[in-house]
Biopython code that builds the backbone (N, CA, C, O; Angstrom):
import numpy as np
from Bio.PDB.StructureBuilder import StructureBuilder

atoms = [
    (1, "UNK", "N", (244.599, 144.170, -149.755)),
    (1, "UNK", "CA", (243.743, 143.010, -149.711)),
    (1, "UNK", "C", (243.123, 142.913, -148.327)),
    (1, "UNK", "O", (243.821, 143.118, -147.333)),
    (2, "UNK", "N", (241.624, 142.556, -148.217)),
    (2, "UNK", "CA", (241.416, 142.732, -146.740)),
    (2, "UNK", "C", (240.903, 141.208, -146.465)),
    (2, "UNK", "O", (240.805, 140.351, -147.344)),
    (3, "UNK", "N", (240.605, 141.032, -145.134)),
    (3, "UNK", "CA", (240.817, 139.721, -144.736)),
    (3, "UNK", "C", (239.410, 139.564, -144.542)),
    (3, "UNK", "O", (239.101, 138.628, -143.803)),
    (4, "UNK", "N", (238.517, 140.222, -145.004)),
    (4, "UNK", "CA", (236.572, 140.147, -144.737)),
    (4, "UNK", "C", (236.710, 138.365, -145.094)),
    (4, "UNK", "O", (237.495, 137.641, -145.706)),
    (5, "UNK", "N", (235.727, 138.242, -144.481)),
    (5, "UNK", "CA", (235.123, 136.557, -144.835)),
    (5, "UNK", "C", (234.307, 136.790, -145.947)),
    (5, "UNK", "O", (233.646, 137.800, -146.186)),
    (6, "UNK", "N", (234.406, 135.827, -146.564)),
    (6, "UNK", "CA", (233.107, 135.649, -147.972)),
    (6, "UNK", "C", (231.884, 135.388, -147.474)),
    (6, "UNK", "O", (231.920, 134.643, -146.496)),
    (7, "UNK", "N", (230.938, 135.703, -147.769)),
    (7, "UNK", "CA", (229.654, 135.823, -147.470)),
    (7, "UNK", "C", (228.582, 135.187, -148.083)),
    (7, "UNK", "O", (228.125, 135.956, -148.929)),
    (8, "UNK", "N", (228.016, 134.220, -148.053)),
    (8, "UNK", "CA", (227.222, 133.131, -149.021)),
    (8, "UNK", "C", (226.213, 134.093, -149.521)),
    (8, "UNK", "O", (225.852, 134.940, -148.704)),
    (9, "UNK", "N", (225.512, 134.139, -151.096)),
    (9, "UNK", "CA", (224.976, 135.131, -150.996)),
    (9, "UNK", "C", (223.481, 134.658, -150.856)),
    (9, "UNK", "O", (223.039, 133.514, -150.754)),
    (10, "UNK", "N", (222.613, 136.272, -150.888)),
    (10, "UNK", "CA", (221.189, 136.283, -149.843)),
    (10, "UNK", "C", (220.584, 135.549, -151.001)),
    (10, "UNK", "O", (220.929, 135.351, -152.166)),
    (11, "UNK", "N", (219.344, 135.149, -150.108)),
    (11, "UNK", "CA", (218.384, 134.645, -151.446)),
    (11, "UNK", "C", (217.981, 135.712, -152.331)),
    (11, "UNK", "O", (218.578, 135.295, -153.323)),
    (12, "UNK", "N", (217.422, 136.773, -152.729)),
    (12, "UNK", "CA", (217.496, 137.818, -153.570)),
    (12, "UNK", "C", (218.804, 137.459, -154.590)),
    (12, "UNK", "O", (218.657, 137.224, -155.789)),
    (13, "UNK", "N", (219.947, 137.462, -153.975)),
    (13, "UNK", "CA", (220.801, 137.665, -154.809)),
    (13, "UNK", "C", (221.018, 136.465, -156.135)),
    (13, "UNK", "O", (221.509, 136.540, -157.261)),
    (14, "UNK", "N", (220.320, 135.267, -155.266)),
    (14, "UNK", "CA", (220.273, 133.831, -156.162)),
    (14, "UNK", "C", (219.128, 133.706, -156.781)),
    (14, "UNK", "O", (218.878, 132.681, -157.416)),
    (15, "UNK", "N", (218.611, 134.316, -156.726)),
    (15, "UNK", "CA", (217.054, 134.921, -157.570)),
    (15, "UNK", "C", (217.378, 135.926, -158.966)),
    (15, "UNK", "O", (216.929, 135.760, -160.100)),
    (16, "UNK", "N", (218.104, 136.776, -158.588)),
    (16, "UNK", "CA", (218.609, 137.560, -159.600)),
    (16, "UNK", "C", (219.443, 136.661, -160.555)),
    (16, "UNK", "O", (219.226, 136.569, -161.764)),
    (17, "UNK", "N", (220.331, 136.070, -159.940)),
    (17, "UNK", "CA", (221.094, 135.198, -160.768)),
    (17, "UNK", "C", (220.591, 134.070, -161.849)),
    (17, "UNK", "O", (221.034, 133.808, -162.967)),
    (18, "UNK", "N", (219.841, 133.676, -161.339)),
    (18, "UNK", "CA", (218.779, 132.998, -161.604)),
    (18, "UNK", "C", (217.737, 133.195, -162.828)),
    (18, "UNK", "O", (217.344, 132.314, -163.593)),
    (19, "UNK", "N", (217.425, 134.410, -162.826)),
    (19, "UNK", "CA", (216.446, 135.184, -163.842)),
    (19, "UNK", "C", (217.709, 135.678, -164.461)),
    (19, "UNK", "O", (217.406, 136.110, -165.573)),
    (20, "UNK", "N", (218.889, 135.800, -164.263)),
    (20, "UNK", "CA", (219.906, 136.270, -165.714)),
    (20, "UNK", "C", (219.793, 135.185, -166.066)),
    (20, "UNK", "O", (219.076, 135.200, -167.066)),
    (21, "UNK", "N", (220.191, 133.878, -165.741)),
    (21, "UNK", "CA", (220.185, 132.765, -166.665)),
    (21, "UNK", "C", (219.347, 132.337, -167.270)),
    (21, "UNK", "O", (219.519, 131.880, -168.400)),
    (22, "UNK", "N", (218.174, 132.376, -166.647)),
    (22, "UNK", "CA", (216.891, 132.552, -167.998)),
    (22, "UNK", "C", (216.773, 133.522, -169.126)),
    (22, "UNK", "O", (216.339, 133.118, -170.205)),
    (23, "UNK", "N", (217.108, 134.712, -168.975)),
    (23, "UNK", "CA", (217.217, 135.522, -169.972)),
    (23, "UNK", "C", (217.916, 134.984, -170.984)),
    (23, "UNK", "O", (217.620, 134.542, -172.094)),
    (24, "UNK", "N", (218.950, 135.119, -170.339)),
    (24, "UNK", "CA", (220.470, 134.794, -171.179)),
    (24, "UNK", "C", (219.546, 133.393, -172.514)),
    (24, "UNK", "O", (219.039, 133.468, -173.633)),
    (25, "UNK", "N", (219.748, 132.490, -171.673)),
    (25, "UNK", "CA", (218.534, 131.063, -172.186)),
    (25, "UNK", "C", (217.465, 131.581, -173.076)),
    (25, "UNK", "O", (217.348, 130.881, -174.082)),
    (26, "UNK", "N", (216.708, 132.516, -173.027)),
    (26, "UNK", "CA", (215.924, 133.341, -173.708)),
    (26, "UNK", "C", (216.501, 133.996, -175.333)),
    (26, "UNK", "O", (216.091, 133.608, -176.427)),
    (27, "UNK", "N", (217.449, 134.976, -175.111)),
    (27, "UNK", "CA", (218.258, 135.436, -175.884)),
    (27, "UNK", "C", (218.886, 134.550, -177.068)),
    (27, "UNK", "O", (218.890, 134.786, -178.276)),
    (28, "UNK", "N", (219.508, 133.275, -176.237)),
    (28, "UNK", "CA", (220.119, 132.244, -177.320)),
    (28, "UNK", "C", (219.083, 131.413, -178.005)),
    (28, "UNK", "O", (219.399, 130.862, -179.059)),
    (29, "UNK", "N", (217.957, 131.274, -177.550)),
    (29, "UNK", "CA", (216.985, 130.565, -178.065)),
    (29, "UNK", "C", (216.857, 131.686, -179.626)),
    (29, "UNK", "O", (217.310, 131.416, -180.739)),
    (30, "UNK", "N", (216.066, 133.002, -179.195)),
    (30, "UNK", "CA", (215.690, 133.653, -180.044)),
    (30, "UNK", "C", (216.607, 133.759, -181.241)),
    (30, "UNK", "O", (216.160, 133.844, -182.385)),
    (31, "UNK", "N", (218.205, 133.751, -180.891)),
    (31, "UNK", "CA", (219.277, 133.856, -181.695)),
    (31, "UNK", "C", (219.290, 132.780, -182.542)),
    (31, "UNK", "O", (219.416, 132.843, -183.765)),
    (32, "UNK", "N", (219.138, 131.630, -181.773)),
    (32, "UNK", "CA", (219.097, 130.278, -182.651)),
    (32, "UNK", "C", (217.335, 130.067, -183.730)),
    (32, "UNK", "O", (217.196, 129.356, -184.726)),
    (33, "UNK", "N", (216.492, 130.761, -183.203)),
    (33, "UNK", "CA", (215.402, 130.806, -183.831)),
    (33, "UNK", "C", (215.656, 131.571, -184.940)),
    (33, "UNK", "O", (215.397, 130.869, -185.918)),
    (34, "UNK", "N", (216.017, 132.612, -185.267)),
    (34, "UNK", "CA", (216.456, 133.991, -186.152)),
    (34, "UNK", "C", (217.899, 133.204, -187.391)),
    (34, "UNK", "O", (218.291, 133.467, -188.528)),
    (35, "UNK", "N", (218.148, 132.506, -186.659)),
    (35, "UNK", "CA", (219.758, 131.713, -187.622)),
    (35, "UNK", "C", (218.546, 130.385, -188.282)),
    (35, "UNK", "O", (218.953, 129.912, -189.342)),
    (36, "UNK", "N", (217.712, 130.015, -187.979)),
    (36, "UNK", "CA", (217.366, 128.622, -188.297)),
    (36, "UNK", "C", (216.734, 129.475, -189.655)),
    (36, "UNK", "O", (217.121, 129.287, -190.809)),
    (37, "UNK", "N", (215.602, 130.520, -189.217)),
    (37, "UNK", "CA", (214.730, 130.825, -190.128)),
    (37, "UNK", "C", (215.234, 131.627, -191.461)),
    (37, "UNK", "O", (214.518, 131.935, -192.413)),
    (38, "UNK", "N", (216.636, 131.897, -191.311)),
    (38, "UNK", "CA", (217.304, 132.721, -191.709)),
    (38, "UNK", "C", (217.913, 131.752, -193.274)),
    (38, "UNK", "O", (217.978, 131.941, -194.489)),
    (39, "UNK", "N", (218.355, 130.379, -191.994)),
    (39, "UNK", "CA", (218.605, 129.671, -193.338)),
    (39, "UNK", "C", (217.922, 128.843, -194.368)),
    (39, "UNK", "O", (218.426, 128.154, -195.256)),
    (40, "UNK", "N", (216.309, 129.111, -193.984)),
    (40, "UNK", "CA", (215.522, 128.514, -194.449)),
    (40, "UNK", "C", (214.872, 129.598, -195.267)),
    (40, "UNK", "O", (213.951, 129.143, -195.945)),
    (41, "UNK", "N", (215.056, 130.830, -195.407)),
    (41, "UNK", "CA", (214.959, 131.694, -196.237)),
    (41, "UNK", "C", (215.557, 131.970, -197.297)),
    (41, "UNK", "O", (215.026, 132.346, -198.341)),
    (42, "UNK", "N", (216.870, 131.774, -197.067)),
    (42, "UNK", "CA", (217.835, 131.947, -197.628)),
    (42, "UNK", "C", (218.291, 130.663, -198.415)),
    (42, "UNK", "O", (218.773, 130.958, -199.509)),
    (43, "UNK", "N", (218.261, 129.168, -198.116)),
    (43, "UNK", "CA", (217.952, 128.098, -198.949)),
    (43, "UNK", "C", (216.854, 128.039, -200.061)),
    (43, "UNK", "O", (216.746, 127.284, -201.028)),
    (44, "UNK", "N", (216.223, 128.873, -199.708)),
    (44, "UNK", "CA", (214.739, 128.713, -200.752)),
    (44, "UNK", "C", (214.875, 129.369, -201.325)),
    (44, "UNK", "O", (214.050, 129.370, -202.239)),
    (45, "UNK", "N", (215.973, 130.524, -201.385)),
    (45, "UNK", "CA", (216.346, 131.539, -202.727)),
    (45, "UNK", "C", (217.654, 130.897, -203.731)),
    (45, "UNK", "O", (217.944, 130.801, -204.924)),
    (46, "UNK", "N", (218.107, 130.604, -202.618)),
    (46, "UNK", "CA", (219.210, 129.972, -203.937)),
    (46, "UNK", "C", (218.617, 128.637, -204.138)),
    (46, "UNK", "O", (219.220, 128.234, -205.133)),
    (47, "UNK", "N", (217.560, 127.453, -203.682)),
    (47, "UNK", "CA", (217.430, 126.685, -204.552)),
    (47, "UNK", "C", (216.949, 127.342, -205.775)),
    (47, "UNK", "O", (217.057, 126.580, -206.736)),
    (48, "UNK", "N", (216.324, 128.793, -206.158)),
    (48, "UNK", "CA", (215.371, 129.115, -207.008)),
    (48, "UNK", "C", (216.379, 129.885, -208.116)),
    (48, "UNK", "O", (216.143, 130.353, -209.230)),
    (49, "UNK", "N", (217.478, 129.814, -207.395)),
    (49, "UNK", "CA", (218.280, 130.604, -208.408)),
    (49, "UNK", "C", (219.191, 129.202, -209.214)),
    (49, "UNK", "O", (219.510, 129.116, -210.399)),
    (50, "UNK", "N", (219.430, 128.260, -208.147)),
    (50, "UNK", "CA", (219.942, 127.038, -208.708)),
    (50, "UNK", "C", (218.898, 126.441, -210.119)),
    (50, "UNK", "O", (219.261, 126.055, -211.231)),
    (51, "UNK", "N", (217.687, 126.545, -209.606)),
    (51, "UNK", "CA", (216.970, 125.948, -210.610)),
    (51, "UNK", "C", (216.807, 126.424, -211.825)),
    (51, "UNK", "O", (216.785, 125.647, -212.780)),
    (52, "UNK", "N", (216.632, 128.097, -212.029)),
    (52, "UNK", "CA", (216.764, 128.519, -213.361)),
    (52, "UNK", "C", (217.994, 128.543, -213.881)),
    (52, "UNK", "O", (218.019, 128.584, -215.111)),
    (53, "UNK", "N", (219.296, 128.527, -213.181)),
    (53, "UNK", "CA", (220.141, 128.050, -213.693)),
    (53, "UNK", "C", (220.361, 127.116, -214.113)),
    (53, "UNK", "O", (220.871, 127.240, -215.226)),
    (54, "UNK", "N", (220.244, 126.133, -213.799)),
    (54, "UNK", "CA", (219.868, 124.354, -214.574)),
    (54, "UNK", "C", (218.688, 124.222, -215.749)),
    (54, "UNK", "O", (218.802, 123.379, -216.639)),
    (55, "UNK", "N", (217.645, 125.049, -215.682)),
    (55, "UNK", "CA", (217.113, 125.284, -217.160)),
    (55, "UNK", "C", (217.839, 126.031, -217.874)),
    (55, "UNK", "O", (217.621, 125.825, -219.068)),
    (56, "UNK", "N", (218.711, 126.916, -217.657)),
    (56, "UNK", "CA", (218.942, 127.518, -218.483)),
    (56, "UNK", "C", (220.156, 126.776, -219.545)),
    (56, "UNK", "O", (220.323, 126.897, -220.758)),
    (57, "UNK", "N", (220.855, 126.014, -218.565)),
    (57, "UNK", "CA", (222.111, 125.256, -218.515)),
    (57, "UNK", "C", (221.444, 124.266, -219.681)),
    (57, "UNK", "O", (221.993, 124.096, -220.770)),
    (58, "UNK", "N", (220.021, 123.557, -219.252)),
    (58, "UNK", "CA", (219.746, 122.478, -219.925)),
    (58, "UNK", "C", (219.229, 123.168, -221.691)),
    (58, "UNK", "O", (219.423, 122.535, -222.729)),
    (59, "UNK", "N", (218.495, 124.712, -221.617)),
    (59, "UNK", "CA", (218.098, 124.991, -222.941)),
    (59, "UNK", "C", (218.969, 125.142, -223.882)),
    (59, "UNK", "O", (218.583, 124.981, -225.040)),
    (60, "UNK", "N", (220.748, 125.584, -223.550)),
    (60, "UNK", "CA", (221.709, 125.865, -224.189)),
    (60, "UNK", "C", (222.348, 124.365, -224.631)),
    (60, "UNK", "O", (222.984, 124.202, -225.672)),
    (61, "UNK", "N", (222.100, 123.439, -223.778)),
    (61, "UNK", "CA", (222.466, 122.066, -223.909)),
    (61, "UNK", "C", (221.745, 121.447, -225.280)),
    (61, "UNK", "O", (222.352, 120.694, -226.042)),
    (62, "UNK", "N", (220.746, 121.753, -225.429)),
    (62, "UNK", "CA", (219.401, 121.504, -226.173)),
    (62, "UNK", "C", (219.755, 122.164, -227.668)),
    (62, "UNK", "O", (219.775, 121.781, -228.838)),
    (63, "UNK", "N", (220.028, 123.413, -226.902)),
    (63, "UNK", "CA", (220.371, 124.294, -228.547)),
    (63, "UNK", "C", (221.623, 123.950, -229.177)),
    (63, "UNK", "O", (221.815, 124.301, -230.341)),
    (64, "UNK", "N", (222.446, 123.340, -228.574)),
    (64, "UNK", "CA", (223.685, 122.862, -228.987)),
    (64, "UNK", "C", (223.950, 121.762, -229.539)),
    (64, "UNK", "O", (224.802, 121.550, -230.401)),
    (65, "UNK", "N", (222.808, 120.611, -228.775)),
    (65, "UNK", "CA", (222.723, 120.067, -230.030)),
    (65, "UNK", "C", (221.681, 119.427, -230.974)),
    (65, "UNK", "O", (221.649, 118.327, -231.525)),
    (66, "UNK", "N", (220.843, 120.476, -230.978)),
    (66, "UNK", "CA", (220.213, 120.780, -231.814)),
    (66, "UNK", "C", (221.103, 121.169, -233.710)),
    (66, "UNK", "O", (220.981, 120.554, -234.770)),
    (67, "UNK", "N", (221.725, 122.120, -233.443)),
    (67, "UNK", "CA", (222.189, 122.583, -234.517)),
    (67, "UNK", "C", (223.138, 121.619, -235.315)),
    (67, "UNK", "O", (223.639, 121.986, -236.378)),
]
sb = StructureBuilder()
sb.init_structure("model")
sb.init_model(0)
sb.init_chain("A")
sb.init_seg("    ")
for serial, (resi, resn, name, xyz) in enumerate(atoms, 1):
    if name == "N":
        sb.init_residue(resn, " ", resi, " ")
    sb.init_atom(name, np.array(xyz, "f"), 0.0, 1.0, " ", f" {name:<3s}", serial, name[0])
structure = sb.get_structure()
C-alpha cells in the first residue's frame, strides 16, 4: 500500500466523466423508448387476438342457443 496523496482530479478528467453520464442517460432513455414501444406493439396484438376470441366465444354462445 503506498502512502501517495489522492489527487483531485484534472478538469479533462471531470469532463470525461461527465459525457459518460450523459451517455449512460442516453442509453437508458433509448432502452426505455424501445420497452414503451415494444409494449404498445405488443398490446395491439393481443387486444386483436382478444377480440376474435370474444367473437368467436360470442358465435358459439349464439349457436348454442340457438339450437
Amino acid at each position: 500500500m503506498s502512502n501517495k496523496p489522492v489527487s483531485r482530479p484534472t478538469s479533462r478528467e471531470r469532463w470525461q466523466s461527465g459525457a459518460t453520464a450523459i451517455e449512460y442517460g442516453l442509453i437508458a432513455a433509448f432502452v426505455a423508448l424501445a420497452v414503451y414501444a415494444g409494449t404498445i406493439v405488443a398490446g395491439n396484438g393481443l387486444g386483436g387476438i382478444f377480440f376474435a376470441m370474444d367473437n368467436q366465444l360470442q358465435g358459439a354462445l349464439r349457436n348454442e342457443q340457438g339450437s
